[in-house]
ZALUMTI-386719 format. One record per atom (N, C-alpha, C): residue in one letter; residue number from 1; atom name; x, y, z. Coordinates in pm, whole numbers. Layout:
BEGIN
resn A	resi NUM	name CA	xx X	yy Y	zz Z
...
This chain:
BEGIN
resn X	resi 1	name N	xx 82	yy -119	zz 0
resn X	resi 1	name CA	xx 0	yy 0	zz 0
resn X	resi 1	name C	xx 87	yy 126	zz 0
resn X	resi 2	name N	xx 177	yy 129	zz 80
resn X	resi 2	name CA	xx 289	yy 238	zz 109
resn X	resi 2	name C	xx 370	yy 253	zz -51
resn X	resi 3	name N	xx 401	yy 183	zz -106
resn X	resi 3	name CA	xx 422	yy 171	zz -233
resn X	resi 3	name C	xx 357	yy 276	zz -392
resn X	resi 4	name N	xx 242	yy 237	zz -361
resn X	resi 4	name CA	xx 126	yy 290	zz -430
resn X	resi 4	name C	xx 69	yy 420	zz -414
resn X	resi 5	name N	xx 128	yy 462	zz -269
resn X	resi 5	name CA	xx 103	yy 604	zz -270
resn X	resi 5	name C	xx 235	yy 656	zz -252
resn X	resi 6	name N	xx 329	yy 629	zz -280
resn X	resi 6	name CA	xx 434	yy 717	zz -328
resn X	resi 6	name C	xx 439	yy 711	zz -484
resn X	resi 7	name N	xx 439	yy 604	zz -526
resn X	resi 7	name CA	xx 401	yy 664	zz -673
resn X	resi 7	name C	xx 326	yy 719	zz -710
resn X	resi 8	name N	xx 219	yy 744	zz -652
resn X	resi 8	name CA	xx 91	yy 834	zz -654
resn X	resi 8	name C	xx 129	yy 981	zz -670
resn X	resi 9	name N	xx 231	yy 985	zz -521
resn X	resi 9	name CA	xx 288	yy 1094	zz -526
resn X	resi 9	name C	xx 397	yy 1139	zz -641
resn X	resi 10	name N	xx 475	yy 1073	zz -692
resn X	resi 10	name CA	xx 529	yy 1092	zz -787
resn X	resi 10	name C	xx 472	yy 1090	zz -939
resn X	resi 11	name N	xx 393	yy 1041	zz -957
resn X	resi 11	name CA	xx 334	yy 1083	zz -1084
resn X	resi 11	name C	xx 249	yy 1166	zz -1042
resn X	resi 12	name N	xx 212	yy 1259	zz -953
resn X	resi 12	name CA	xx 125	yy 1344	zz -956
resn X	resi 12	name C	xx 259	yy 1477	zz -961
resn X	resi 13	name N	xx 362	yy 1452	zz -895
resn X	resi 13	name CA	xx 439	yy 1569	zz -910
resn X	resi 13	name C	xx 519	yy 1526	zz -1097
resn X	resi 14	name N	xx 506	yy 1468	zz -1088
resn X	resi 14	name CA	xx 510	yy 1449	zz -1294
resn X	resi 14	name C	xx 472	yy 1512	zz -1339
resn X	resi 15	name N	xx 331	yy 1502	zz -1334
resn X	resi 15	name CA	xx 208	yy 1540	zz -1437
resn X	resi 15	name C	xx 230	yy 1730	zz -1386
resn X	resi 16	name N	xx 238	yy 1747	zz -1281
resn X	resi 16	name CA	xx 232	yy 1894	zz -1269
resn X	resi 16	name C	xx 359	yy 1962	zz -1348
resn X	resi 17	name N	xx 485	yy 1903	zz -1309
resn X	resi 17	name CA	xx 591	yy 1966	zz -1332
resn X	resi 17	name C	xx 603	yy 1954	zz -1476
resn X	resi 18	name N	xx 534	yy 1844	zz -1536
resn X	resi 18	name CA	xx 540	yy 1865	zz -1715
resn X	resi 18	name C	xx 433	yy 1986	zz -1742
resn X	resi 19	name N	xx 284	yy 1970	zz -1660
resn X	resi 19	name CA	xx 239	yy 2067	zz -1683
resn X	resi 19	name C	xx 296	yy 2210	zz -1655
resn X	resi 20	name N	xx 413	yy 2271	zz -1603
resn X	resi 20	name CA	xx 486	yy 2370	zz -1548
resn X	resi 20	name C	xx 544	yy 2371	zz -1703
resn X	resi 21	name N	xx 622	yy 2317	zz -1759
resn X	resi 21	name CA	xx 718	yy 2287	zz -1826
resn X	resi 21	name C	xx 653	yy 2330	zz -1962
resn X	resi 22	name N	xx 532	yy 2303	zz -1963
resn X	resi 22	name CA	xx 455	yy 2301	zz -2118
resn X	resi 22	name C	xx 402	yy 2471	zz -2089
resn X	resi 23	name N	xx 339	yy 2504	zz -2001
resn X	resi 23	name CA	xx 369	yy 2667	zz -1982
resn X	resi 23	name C	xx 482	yy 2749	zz -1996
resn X	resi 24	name N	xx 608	yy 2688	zz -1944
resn X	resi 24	name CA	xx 688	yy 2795	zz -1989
resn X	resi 24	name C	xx 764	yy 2816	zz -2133
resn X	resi 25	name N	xx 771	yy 2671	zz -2196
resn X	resi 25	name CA	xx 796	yy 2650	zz -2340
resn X	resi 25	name C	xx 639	yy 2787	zz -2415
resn X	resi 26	name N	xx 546	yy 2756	zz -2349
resn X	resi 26	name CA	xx 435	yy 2835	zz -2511
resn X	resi 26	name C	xx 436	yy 2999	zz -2447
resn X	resi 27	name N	xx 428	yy 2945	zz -2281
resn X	resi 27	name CA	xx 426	yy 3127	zz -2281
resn X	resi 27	name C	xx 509	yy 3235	zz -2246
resn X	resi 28	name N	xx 625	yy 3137	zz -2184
resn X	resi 28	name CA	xx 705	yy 3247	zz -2107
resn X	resi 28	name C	xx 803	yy 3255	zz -2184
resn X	resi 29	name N	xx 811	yy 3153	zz -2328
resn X	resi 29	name CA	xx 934	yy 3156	zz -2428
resn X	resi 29	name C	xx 1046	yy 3115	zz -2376
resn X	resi 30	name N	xx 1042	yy 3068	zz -2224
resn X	resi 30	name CA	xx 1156	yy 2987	zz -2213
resn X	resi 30	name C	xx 1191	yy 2850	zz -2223
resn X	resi 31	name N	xx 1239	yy 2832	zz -2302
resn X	resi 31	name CA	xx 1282	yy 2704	zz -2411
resn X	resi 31	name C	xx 1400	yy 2619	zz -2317
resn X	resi 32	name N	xx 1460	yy 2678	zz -2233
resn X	resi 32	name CA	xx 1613	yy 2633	zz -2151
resn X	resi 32	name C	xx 1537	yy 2594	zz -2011
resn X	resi 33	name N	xx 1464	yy 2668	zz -1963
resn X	resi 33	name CA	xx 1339	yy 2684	zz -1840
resn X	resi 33	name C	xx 1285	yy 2545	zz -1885
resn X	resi 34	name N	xx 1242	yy 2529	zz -1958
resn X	resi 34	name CA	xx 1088	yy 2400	zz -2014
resn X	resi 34	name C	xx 1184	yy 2296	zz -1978
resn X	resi 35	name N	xx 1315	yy 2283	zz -2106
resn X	resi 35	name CA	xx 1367	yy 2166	zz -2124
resn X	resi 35	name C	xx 1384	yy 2118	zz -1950
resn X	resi 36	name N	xx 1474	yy 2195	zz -1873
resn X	resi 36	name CA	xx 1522	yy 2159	zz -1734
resn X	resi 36	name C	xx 1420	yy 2107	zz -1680
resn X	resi 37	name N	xx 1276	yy 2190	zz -1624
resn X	resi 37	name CA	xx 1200	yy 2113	zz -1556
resn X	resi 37	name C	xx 1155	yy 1975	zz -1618
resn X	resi 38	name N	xx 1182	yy 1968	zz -1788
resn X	resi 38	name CA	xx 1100	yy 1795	zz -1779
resn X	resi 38	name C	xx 1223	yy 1736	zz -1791
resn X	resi 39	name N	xx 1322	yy 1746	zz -1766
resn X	resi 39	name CA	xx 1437	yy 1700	zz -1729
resn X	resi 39	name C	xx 1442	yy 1644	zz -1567
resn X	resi 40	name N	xx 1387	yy 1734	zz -1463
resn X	resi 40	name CA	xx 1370	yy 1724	zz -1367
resn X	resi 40	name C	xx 1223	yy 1645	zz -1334
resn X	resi 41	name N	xx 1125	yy 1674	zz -1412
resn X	resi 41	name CA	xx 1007	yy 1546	zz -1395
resn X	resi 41	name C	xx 1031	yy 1421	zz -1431
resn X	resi 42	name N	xx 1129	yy 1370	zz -1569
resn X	resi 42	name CA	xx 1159	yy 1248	zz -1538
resn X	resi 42	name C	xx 1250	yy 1169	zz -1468
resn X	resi 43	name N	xx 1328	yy 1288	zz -1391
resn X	resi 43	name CA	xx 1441	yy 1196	zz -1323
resn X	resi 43	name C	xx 1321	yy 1183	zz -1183
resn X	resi 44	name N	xx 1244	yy 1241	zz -1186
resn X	resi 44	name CA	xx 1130	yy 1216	zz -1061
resn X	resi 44	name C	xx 1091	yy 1111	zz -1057
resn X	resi 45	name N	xx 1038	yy 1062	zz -1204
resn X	resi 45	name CA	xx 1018	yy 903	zz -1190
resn X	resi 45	name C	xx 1073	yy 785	zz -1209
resn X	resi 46	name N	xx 1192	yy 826	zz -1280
resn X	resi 46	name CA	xx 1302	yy 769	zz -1325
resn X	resi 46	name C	xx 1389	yy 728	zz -1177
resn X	resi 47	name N	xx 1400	yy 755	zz -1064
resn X	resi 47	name CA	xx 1464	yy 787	zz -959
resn X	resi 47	name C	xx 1414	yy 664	zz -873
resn X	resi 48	name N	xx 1287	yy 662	zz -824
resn X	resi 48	name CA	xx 1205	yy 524	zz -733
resn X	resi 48	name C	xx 1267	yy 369	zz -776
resn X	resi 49	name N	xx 1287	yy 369	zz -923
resn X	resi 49	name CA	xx 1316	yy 240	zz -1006
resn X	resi 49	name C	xx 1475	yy 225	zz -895
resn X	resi 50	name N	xx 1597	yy 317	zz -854
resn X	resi 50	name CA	xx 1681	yy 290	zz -831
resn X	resi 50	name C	xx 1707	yy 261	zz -667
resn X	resi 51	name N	xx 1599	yy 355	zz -633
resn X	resi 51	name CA	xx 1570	yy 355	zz -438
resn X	resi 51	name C	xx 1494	yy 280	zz -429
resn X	resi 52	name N	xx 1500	yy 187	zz -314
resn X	resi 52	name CA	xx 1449	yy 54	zz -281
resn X	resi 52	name C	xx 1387	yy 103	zz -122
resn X	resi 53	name N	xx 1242	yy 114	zz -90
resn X	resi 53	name CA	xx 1172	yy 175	zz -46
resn X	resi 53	name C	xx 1132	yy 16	zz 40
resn X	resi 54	name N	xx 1156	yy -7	zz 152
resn X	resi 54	name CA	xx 1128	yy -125	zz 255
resn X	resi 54	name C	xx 994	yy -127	zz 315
């Protein structure tokens, strides 16, 4: 169960931080800004696969 809601938590901070990411690519024109944060959303989920959570 403990499991399931940390990934919960992590794909919910996904989904936001791509949603962050897709705002600043269309509106704020930052293109260097966008790339980093979904750089930083997939090492979010990319990251659990390597930490072993007891």
């Amino acid at each position: 169960m403990m499991k399931f809601v940390l990934w919960l938590i992590a794909l919910a901070g996904f989904v936001y931080s791509i949603g962050y990411a897709v705002v600043l690519w269309k509106q704020h024109r930052s293109r260097t800004g966008a790339v980093a944060v979904t750089l930083l959303a997939i090492s979010l989920v990319v990251l659990p696969f390597f930490i072993r959570v007891r």
